[in-house]
FIKOLZA-1660 file (N, C-alpha, C; in steps of 0.1 Angstrom, whole numbers, plus 5000, padded with zeros to 4 digits):
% residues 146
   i   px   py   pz ch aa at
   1 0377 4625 3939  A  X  N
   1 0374 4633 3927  A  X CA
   1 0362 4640 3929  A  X  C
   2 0362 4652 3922  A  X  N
   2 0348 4663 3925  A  X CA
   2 0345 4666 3913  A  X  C
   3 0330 4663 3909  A  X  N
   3 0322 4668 3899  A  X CA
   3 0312 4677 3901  A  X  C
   4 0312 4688 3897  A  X  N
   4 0303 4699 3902  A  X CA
   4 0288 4702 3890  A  X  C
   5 0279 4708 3888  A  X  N
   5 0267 4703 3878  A  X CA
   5 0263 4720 3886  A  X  C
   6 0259 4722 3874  A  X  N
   6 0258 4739 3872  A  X CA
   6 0242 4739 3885  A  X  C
   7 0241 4747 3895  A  X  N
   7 0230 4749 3900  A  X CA
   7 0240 4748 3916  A  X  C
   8 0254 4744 3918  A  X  N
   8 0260 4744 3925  A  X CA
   8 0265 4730 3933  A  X  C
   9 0257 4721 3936  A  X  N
   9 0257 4708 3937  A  X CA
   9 0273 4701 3934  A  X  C
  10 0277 4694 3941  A  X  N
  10 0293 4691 3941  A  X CA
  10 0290 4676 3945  A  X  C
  11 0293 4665 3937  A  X  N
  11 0294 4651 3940  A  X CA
  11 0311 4646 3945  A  X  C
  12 0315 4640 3955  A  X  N
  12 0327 4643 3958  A  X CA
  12 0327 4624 3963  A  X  C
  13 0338 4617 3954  A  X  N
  13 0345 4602 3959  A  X CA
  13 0351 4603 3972  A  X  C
  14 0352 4595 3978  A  X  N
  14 0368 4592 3989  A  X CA
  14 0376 4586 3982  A  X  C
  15 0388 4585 3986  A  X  N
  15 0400 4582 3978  A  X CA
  15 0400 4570 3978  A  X  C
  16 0395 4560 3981  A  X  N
  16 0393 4545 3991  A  X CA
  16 0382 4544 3985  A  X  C
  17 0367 4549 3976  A  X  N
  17 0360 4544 3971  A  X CA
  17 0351 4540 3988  A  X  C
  18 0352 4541 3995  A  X  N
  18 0339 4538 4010  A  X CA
  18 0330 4544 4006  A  X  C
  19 0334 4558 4002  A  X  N
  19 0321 4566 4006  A  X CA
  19 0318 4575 3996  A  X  C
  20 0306 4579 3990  A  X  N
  20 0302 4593 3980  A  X CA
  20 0296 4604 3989  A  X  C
  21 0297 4615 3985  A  X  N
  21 0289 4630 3992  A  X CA
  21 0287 4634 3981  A  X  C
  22 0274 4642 3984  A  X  N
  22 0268 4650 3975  A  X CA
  22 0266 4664 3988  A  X  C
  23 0269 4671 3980  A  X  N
  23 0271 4687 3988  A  X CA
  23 0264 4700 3982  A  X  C
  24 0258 4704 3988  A  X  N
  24 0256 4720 3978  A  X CA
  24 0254 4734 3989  A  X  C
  25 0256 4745 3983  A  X  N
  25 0254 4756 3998  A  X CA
  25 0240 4756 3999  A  X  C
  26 0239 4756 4011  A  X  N
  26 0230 4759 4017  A  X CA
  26 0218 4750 4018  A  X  C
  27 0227 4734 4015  A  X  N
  27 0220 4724 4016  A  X CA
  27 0223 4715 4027  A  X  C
  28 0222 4706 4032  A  X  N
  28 0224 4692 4041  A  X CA
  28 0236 4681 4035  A  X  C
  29 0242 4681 4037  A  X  N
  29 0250 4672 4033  A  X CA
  29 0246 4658 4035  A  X  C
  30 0251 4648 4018  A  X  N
  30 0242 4638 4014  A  X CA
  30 0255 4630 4019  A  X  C
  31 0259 4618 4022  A  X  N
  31 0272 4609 4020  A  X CA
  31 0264 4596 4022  A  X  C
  32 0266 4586 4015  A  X  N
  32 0262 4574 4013  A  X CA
  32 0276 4562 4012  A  X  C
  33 0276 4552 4023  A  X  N
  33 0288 4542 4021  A  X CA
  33 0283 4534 4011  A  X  C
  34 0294 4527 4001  A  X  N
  34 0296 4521 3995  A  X CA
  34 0288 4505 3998  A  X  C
  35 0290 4503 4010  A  X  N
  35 0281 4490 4016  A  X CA
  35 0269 4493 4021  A  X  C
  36 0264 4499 4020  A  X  N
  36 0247 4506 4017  A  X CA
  36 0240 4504 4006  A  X  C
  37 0249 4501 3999  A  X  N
  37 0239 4505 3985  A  X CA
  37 0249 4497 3972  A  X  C
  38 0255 4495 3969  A  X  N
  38 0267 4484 3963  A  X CA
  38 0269 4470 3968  A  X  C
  39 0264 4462 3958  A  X  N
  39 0266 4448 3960  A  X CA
  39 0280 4446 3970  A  X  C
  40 0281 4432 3976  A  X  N
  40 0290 4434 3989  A  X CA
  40 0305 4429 3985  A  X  C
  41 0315 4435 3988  A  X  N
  41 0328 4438 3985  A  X CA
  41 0329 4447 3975  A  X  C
  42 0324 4456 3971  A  X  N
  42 0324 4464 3959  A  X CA
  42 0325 4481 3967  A  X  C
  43 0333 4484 3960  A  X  N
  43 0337 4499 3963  A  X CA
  43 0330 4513 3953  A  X  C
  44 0335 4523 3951  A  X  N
  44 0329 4533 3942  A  X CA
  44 0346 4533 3937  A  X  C
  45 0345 4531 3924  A  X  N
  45 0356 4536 3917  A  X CA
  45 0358 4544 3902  A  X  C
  46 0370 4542 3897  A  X  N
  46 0370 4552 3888  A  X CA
  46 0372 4567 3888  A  X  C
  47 0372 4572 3899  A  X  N
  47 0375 4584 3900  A  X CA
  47 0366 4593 3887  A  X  C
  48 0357 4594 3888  A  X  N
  48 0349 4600 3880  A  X CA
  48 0333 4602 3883  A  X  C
  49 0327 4599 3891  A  X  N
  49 0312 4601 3895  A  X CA
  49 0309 4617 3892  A  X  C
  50 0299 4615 3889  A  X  N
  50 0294 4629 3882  A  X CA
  50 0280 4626 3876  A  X  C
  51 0274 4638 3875  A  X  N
  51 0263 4642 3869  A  X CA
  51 0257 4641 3858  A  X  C
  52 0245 4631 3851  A  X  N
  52 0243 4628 3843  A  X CA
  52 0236 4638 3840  A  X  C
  53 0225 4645 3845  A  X  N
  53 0217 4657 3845  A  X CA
  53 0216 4663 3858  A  X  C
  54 0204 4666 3861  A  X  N
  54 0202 4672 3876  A  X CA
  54 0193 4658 3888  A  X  C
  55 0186 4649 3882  A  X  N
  55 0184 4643 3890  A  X CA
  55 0193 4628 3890  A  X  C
  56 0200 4627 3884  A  X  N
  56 0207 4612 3883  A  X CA
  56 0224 4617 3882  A  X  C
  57 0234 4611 3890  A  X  N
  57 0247 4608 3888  A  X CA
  57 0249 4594 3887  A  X  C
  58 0261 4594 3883  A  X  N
  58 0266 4584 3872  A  X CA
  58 0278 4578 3881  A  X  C
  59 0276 4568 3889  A  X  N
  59 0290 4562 3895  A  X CA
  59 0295 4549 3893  A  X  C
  60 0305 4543 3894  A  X  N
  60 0314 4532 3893  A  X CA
  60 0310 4521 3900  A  X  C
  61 0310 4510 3900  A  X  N
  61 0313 4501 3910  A  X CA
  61 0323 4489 3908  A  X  C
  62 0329 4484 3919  A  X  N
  62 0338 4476 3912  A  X CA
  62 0347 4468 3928  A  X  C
  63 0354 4461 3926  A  X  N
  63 0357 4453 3933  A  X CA
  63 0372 4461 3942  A  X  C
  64 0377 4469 3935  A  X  N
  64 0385 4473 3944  A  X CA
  64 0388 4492 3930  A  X  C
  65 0393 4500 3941  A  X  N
  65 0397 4514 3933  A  X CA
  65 0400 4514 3920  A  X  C
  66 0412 4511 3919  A  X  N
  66 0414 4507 3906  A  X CA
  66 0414 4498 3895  A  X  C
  67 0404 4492 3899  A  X  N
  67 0399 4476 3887  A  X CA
  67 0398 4484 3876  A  X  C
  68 0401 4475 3865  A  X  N
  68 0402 4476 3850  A  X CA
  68 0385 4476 3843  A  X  C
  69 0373 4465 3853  A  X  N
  69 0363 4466 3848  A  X CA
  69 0353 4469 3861  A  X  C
  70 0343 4470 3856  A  X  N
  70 0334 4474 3870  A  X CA
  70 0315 4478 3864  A  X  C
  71 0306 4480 3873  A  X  N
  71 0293 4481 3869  A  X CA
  71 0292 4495 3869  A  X  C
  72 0284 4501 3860  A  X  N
  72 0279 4518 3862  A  X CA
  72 0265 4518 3866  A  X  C
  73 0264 4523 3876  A  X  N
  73 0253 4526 3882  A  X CA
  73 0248 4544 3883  A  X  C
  74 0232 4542 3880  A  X  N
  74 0225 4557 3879  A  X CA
  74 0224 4559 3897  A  X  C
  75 0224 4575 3903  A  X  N
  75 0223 4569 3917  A  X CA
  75 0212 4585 3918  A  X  C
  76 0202 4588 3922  A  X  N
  76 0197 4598 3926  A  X CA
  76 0202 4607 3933  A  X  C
  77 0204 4617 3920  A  X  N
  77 0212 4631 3926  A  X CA
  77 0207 4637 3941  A  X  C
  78 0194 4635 3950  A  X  N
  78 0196 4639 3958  A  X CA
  78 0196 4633 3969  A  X  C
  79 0193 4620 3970  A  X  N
  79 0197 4611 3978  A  X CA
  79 0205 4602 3981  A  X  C
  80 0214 4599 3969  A  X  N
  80 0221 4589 3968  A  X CA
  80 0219 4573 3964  A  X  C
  81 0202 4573 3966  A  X  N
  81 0198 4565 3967  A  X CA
  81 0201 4554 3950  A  X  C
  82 0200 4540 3950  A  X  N
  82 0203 4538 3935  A  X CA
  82 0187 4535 3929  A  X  C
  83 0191 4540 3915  A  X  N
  83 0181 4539 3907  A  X CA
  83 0179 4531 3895  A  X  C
  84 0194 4524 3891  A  X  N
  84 0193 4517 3878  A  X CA
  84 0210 4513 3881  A  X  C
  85 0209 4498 3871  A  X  N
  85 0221 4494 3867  A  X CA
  85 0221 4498 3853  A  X  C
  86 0236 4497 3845  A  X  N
  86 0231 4501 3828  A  X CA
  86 0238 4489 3826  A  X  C
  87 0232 4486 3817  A  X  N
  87 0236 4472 3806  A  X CA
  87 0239 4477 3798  A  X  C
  88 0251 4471 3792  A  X  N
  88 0261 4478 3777  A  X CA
  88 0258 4466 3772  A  X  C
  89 0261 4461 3755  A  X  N
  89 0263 4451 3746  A  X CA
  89 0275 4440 3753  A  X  C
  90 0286 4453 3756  A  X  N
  90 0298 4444 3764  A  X CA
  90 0303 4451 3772  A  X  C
  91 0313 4442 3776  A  X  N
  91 0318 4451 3793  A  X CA
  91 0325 4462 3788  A  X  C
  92 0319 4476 3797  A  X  N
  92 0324 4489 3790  A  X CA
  92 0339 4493 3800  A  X  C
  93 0341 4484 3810  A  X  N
  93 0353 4490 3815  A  X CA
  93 0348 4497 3827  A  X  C
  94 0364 4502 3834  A  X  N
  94 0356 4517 3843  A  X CA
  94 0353 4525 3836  A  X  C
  95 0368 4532 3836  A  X  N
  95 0360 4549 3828  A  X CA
  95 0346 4551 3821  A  X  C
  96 0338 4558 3832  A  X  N
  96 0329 4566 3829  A  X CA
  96 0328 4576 3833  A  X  C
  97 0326 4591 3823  A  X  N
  97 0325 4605 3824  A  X CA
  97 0312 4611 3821  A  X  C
  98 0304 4616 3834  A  X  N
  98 0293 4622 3831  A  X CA
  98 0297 4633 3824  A  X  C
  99 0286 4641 3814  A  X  N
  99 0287 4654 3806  A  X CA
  99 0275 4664 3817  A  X  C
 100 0267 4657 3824  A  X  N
 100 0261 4665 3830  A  X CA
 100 0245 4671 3819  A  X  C
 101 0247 4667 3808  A  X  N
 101 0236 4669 3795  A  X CA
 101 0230 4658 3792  A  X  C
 102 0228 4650 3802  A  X  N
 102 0220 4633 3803  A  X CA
 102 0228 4626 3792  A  X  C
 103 0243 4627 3793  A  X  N
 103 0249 4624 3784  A  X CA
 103 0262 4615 3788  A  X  C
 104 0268 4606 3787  A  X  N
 104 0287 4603 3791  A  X CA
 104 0288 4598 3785  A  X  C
 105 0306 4595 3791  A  X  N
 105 0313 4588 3780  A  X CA
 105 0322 4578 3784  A  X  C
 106 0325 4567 3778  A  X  N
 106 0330 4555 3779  A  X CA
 106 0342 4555 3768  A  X  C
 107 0350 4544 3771  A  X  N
 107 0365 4537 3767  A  X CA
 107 0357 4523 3762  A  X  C
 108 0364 4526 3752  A  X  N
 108 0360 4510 3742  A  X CA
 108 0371 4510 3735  A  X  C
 109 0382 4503 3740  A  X  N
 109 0393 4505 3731  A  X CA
 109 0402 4519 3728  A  X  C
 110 0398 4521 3713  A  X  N
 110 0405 4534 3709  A  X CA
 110 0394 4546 3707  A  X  C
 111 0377 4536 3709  A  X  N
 111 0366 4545 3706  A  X CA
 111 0363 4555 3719  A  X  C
 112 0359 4567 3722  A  X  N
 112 0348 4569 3732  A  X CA
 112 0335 4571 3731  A  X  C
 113 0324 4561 3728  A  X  N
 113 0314 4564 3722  A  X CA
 113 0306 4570 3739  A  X  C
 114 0296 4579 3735  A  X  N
 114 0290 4593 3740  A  X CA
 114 0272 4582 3740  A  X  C
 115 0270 4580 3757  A  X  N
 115 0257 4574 3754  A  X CA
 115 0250 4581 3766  A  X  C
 116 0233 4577 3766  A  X  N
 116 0224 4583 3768  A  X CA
 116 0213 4572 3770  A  X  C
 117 0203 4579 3780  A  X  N
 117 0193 4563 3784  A  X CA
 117 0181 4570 3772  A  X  C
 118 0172 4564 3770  A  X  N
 118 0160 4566 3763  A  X CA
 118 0151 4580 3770  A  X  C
 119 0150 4579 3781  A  X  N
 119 0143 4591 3785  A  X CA
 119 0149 4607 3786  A  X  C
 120 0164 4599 3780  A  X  N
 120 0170 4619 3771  A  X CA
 120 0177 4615 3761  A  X  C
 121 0173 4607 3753  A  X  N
 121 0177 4607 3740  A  X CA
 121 0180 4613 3729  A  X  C
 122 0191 4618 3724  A  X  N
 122 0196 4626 3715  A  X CA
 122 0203 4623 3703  A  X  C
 123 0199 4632 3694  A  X  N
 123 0206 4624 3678  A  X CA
 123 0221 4628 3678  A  X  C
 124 0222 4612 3674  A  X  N
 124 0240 4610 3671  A  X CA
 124 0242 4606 3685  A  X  C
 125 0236 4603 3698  A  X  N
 125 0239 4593 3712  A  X CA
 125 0235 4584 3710  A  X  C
 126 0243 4574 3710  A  X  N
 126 0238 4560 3714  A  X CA
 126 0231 4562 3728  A  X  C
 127 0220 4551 3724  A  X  N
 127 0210 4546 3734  A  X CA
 127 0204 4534 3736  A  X  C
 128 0198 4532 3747  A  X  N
 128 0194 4516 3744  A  X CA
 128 0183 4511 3730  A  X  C
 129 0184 4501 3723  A  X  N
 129 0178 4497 3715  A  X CA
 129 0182 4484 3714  A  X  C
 130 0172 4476 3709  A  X  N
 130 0176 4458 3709  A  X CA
 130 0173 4459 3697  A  X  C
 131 0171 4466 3685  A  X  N
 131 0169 4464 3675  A  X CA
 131 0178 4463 3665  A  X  C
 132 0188 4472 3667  A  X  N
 132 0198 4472 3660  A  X CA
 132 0215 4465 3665  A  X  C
 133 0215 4458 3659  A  X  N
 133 0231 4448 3667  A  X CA
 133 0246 4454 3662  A  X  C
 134 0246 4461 3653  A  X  N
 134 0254 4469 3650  A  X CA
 134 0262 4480 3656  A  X  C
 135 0254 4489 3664  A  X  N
 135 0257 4498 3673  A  X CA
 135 0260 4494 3692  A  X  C
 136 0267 4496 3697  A  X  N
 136 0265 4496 3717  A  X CA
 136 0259 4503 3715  A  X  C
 137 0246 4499 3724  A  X  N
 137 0241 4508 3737  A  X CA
 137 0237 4502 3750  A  X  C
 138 0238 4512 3761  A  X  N
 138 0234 4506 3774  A  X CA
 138 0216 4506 3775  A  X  C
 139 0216 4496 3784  A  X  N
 139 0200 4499 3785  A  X CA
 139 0201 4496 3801  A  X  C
 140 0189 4504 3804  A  X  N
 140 0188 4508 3821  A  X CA
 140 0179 4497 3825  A  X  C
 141 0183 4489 3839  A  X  N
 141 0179 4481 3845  A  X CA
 141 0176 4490 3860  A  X  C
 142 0166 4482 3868  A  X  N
 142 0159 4491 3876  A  X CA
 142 0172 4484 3892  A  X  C
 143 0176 4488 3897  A  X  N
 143 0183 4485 3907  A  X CA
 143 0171 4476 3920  A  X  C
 144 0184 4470 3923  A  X  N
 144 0172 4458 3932  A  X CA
 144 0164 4468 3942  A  X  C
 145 0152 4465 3944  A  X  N
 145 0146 4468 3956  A  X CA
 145 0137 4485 3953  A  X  C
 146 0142 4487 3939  A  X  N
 146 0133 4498 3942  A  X CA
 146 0119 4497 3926  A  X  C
% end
């Protein structure tokens, strides 16, 4: 799957979940395996990696391509490198779609609620907060080691 983010920049899966690339003209080509940087037996899935804004995309992780549930991880748009786990209230599933507006979206049943981390927070996106129990939101955990 290919997500492209306006400035040119193209985030591209393998079909197999091994491997992500990040591409752009007249840049270096980025590609990061899956066992690099993903807890071990865990692949990239979902078919959806894409761009949260310009410096963070938005990828899958999960035990095999097509699993029903799996972790969403922030990964640094130009490295690949990871930058955060997100904590939801409850397990959000795969499907996750970046909007590329520090913005995506999740499957919760019949809902798709539209969330966002605190440092681009927008009215009417869910975000992290522990104050209110009423609403999901994810909140960003710092990925190990960095």
């Amino acid at each position: 799957m290919r997500r492209r983010r306006p400035g040119g920049a193209l985030v591209v899966q393998d079909i197999g979940g091994g491997h992500l690339t990040r591409t752009r003209d007249g840049a270096e080509d980025v590609t990061v395996e899956a066992d690099e940087i993903l807890p071990e037996g865990r692949v990239f899935a979902g078919h959806t990696p894409g761009f949260v804004d310009a410096e963070r995309i938005l990828v899958v992780a999960a035990e095999e391509q097509c699993a029903e549930e799996g972790v969403h991880l922030l990964l640094d748009a130009r490295t690949l490198g990871p930058l955060a786990v997100l904590d939801y209230p409850r397990e959000p599933g795969v499907p996750a779609v970046p909007l590329g507006d520090g913005t995506w979206l999740t499957l919760d049943g019949e809902e798709v609620p539209r969330w966002t981390t605190a440092r681009t927070g927008a009215r009417g996106v869910r975000r992290p907060s522990a104050r209110h129990r009423t609403r999901p939101r994810a909140r960003v955990r710092r990925a190990a080691g960095r």
